[in-house]
C-alpha positions in Angstrom: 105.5 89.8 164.9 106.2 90.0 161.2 106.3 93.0 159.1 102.9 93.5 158.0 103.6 95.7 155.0 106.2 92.5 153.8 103.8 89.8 154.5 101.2 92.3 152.3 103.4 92.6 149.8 104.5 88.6 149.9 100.5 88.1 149.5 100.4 90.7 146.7 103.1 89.8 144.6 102.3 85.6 144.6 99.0 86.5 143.2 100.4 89.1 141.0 103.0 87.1 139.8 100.8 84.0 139.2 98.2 85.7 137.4 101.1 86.5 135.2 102.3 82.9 135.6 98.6 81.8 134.0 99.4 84.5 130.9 102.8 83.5 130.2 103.4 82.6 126.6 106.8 81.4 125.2 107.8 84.8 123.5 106.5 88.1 122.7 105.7 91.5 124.5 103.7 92.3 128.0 101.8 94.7 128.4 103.4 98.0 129.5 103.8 98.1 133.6 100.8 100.9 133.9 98.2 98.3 131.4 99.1 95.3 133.8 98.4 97.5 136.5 95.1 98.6 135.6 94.2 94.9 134.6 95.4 93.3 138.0 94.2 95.9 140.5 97.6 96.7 141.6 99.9 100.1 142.0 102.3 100.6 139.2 105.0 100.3 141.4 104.0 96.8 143.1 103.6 95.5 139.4 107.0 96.7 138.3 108.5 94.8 141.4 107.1 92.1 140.5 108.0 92.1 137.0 111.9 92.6 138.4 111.5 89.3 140.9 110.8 87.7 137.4 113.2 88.5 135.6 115.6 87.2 138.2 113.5 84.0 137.9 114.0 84.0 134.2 110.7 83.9 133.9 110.8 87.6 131.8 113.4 89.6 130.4 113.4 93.6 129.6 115.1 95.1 126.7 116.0 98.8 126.7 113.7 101.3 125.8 111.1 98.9 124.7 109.7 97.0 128.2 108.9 93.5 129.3 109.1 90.1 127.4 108.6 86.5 127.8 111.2 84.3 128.6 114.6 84.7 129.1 116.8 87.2 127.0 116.9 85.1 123.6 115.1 87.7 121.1 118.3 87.9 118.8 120.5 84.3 119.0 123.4 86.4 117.7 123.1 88.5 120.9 124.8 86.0 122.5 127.6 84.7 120.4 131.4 85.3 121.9 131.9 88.0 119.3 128.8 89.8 119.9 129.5 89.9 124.0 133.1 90.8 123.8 132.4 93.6 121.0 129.6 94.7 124.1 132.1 94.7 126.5 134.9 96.6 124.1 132.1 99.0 123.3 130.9 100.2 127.1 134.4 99.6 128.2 135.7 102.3 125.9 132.5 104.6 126.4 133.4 104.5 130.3 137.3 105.4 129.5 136.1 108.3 127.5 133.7 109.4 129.8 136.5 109.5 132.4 134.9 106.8 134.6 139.0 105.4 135.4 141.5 108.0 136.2 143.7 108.2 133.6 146.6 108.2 135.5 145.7 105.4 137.9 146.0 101.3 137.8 142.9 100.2 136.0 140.8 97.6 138.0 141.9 94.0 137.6 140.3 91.7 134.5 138.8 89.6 137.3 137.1 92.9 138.9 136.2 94.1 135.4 134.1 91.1 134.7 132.1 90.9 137.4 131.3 94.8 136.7 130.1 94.3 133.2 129.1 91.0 133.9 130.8 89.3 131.2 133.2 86.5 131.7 137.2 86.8 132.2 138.7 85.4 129.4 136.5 87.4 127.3 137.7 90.7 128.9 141.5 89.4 128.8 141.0 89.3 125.3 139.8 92.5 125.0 142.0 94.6 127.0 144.9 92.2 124.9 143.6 93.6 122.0 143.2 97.6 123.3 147.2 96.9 124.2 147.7 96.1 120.7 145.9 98.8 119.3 148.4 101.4 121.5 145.0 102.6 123.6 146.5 100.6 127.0 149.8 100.3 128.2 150.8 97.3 130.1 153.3 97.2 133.1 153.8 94.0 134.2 151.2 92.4 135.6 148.8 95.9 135.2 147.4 98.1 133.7 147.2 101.7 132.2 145.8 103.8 129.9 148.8 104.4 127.4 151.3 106.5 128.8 152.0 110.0 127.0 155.3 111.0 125.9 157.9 112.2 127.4 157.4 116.3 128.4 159.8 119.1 129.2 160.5 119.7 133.1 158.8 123.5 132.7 155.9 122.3 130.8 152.8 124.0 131.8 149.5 124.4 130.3 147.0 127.6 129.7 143.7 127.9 131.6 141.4 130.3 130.0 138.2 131.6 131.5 135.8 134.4 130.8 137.1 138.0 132.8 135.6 141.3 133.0 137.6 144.4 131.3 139.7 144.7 134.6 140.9 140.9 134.1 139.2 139.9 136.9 137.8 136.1 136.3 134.0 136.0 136.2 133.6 133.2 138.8 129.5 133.6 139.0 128.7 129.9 139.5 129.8 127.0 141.2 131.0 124.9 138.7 133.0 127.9 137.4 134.7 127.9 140.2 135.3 123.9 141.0 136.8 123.9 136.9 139.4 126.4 138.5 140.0 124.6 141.4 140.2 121.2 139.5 141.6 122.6 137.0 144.4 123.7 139.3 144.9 120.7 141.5 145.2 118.8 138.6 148.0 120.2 136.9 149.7 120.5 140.6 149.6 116.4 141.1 150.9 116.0 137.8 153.8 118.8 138.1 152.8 120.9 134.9 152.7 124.6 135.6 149.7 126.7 135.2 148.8 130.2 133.6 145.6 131.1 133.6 144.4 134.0 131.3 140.6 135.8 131.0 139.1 136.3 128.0 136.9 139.3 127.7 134.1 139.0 124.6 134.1 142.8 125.2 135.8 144.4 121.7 135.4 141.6 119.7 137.5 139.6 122.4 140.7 139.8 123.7 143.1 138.1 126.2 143.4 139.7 129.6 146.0 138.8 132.7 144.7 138.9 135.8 145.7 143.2 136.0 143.6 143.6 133.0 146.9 143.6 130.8 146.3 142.5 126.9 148.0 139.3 126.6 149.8 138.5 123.3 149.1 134.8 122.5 152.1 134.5 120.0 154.8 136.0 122.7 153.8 133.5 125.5 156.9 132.1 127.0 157.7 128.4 128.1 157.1 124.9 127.1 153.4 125.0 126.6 151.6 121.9 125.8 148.4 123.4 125.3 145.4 124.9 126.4 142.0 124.1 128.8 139.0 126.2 127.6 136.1 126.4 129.3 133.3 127.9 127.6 131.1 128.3 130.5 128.6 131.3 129.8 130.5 132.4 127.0 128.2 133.8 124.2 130.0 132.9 120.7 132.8 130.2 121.5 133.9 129.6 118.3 135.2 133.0 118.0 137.2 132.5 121.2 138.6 128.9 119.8 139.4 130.7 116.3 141.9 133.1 118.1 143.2 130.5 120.2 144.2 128.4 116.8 146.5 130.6 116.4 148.8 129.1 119.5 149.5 125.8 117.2 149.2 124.4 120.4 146.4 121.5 121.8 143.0 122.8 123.2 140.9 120.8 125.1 137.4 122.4 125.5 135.3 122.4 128.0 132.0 122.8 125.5 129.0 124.1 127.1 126.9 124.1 124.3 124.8 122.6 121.5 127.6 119.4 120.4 126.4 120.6 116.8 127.8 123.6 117.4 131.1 122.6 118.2 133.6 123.5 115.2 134.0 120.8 112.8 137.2 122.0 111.0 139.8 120.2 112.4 142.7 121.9 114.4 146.2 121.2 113.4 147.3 120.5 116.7 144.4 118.8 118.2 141.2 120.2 119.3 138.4 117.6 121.5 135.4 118.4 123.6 134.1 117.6 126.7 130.7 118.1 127.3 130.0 118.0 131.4 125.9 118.6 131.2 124.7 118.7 128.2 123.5 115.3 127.3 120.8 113.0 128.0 123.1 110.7 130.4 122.5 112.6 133.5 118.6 111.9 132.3 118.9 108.3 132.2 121.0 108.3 135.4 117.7 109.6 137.1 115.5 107.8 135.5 117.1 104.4 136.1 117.1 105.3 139.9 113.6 105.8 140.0 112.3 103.1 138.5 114.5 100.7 140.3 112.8 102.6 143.3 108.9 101.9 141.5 108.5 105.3 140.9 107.1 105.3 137.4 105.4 108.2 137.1 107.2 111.4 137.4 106.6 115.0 136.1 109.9 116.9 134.6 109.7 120.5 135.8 111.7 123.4 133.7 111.2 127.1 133.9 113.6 127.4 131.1 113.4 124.9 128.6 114.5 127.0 125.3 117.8 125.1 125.5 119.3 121.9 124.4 120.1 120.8 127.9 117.0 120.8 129.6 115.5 119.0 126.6 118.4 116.6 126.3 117.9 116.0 130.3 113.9 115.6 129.6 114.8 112.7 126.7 117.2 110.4 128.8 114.4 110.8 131.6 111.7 109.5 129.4 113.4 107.1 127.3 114.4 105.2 130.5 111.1 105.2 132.5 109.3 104.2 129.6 111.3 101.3 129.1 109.7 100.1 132.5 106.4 101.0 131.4 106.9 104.7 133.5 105.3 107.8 132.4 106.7 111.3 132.4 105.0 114.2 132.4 106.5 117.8 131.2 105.8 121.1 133.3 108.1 123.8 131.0 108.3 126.9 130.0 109.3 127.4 126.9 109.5 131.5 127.0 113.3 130.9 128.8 116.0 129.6 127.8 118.4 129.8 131.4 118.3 131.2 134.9 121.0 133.5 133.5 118.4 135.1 131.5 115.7 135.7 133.5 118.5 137.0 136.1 119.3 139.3 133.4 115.9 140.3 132.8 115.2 140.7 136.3 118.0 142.7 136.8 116.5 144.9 133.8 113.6 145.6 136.1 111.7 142.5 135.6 111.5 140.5 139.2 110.1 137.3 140.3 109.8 135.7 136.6 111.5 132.3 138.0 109.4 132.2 141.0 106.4 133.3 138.7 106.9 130.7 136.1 106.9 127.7 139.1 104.0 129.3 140.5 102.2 128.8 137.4 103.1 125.1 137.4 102.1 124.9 141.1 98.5 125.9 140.0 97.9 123.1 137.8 96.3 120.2 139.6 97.8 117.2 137.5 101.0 118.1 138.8 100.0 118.2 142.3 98.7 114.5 141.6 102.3 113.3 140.6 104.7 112.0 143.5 107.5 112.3 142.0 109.1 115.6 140.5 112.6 116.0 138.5 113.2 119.3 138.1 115.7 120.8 135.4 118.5 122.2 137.9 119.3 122.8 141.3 118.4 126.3 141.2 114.7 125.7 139.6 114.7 122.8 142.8 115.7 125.3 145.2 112.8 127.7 144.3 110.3 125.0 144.0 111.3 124.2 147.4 110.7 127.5 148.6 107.4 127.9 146.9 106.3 124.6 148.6 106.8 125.4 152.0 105.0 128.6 151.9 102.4 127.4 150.2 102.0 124.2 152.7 101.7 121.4 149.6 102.6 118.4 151.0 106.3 118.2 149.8 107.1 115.3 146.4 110.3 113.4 145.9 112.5 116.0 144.6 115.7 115.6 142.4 117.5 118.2 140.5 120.5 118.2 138.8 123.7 119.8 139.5 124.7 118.9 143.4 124.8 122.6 144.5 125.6 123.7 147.9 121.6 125.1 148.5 121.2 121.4 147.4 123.1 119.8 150.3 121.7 122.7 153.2 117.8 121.7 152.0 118.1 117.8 151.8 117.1 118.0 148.0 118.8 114.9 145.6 120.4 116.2 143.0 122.6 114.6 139.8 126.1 115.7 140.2 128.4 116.0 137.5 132.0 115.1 137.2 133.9 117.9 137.0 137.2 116.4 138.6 136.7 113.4 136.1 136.4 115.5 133.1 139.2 118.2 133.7 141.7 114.8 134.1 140.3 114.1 130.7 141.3 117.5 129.7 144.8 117.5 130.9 144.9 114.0 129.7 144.3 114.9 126.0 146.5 117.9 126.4 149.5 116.0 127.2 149.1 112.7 124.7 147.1 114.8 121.8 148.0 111.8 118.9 146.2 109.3 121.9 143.4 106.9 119.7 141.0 107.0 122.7 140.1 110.5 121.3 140.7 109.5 118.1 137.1 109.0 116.3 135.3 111.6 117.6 135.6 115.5 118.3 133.5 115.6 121.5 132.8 113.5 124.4 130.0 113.4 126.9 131.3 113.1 130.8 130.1 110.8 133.4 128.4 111.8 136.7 126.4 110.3 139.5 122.8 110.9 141.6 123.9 112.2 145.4 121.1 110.9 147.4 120.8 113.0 150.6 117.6 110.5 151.9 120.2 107.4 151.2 123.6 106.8 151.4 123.3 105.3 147.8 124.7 106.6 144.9 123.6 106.0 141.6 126.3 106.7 138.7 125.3 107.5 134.9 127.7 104.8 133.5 126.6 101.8 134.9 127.4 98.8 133.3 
């Protein structure tokens, strides 16, 4: 017996599709995914399949962040010339190498793999990486290759890891991906065989440098062949005061920037200073949004309890830029009184409890978001609570995603973004050890790839997709 929901959707999208058939014209725009919806009597997410089994057929094309068109892809002729396709190519392929998508000590994939990723053909991507070997960014050996190699280092060589500390020295591990920057941090300089010292920094006193007996560490008396230095700035309130002293090393930093990318010193460092900025972009936004409309889930509220801050917003933009494209709608539940959980921990520690669960409670009141399916909320921990709050309360439970991959994450079932901390300390170490490399040449800071864990799939859906 066939499926019945197929054979209804079969029936569905032939009429669908030739009603749209009858309104084809040669060029110009649909109308957006929830208008054809309304006009054909269909669910959003039946149209929006549709409207993808079309564009297979050539029948309509989409174009990023601006929805559905007639025909195939031919609204700029120049879109398709060999130089504008192999410039596409160089462009994404280089985004990818900054955002640490290869492993920069590993055999890249091979030009025929390459192609079929970006989907470009392979004489056009011989001729690029050809040209990236010129230009000193790849290194070829033999018949493969490598990001260019760095030069030659000193047997002892070892590199600083600095971290916030208390006044005792100890390290102020408080959150998860605190703690997996240490751990990468230190796997990743013990596969490459460069010694690690890591030192706290304490903002108490204007900021000093603490080992880990809560010793004052002179930065100019530090022995060894030091390349240079991996900052995190996790949590720390003013980290252009802790990058000042650490100019004073002469040495590389690589930065692990957890803020604002405006913010991020502009003066430029001697010796080499670059960013690398995990979660603060809109990327991680996109990532999810992608995935759900690919799934026909176009209309989706964005849930923050703190969104004072440039990462929720940043996550709230690359959400709605790419459902939008597909004619998706997102809808913002936030709080704008909060800026982080950290602070309304602090202010319930200062005798102010329940303001997270408060603030979601207040969400969970408002009926238009108890009419949306589908709910993204800011981070894990904001997921966690909602989750919580929806099994006492009995609501019948929405597709959940958060962001950040936490272990609460994986012992609920909730999806959740994850980002690349691995990837991003490798860039890190990478810059450290081949500062003068022209990958990192054009711009101080660089934004980090990551993927969507899907706990109710084996799928996983990565922010840097072709």
């Amino acid at each position: 017996m066939p499926d019945l929901y197929q054979l209804y959707y079969y029936l569905v999208r032939e009429l669908i599709a030739a009603k749209l058939r009858d309104m084809r014209r040669e060029q110009g725009a649909l109308p957006s995914v929830r208008e054809l919806a309304e006009e054909l009597g269909a669910s959003p997410q039946t149209v929006h399949k549709v409207l993808q089994d079309l564009v297979q057929e050539g029948v309509v094309h989409a174009l990023p962040r601006k929805g559905y068109f007639w025909g195939r892809d031919g609204h700029d002729e120049t879109l398709h010339s060999t130089e504008a396709i192999e410039e596409r190519f160089r462009s994404h392929f280089l985004a990818d190498l900054l955002k640490g998508v290869y492993h920069p000590w590993k055999e890249l994939p091979s030009r025929k793999a390459l192609a079929q990723l970006y989907g470009v053909g392979e004489r056009r991507v011989g001729r690029t990486l050809s040209h990236l070997v010129q230009r000193g960014i790849l290194e070829q050996r033999g018949r493969s290759l490598f990001l260019a190699p760095p030069p030659k280092r000193a047997p002892s060589a070892s590199v600083l890891g600095v971290v916030r500390c208390n006044p005792l020295g100890e390290l102020l591990l408080e959150t998860e991906r605190e703690i997996d920057f240490v751990k990468s941090v230190r796997r990743e300089c013990t596969e490459q065989g460069i010694g690690l010292s890591m030192l706290g920094y304490c903002e108490e006193d204007d900021g000093h440098f603490l080992d880990n007996f809560g010793r004052e560490i002179d930065l100019s008396r530090l022995p060894g062949a030091l390349l240079g230095a991996l900052v995190s700035t996790w949590l720390v309130a003013n980290p252009q005061t802790l990058l000042h002293r650490l100019s004073c090393l002469r040495l590389p930093l690589s930065v692990w920037w957890e803020h604002a990318s405006e913010d991020f010193p502009r003066t430029r460092f001697q010796a080499g200073l670059t960013g690398f900025n995990l979660s603060f972009g809109e990327s991680a936004g996109v990532a999810v949004g992608r995935h759900l409309a690919a799934l026909g889930m176009l209309d989706v509220a964005f849930v923050s309890p703190y969104h004072n801050n440039d990462w929720s917003r940043a996550r709230l933009r690359g959400l709605r830029d790419s459902l939008e494209t597909y004619g998706g709608r997102v809808q913002e539940f936030v709080d704008v009184r909060y800026s982080s959980p950290w602070q309304l921990r602090n202010l319930e520690e200062e005798g102010m409890p329940g303001l997270l669960r408060a603030s979601l409670s207040n969400f969970l009141d408002d009926s238009r978001l108890l009419a949306v399916p589908t709910w993204v909320l800011v981070n894990d921990i904001a997921a966690v609570s909602m989750h919580g709050l929806l099994r006492e309360s009995g609501i019948v439970y929405p597709h959940m995603i958060g962001f950040d991959n936490c272990s609460d994450s994986e012992r609920l079932g909730i999806d959740s973004f994850e980002f690349n901390t691995d990837g991003m300390v490798r860039q890190m170490l990478y810059h450290l050890i081949n500062p003068k490399a022209i990958l990192f040449a054009d711009a101080p800071i660089h934004e980090m790839m990551g993927h969507l864990i899907l706990r109710k799939s084996t799928n996983q859906i990565s922010s840097t997709e072709p």
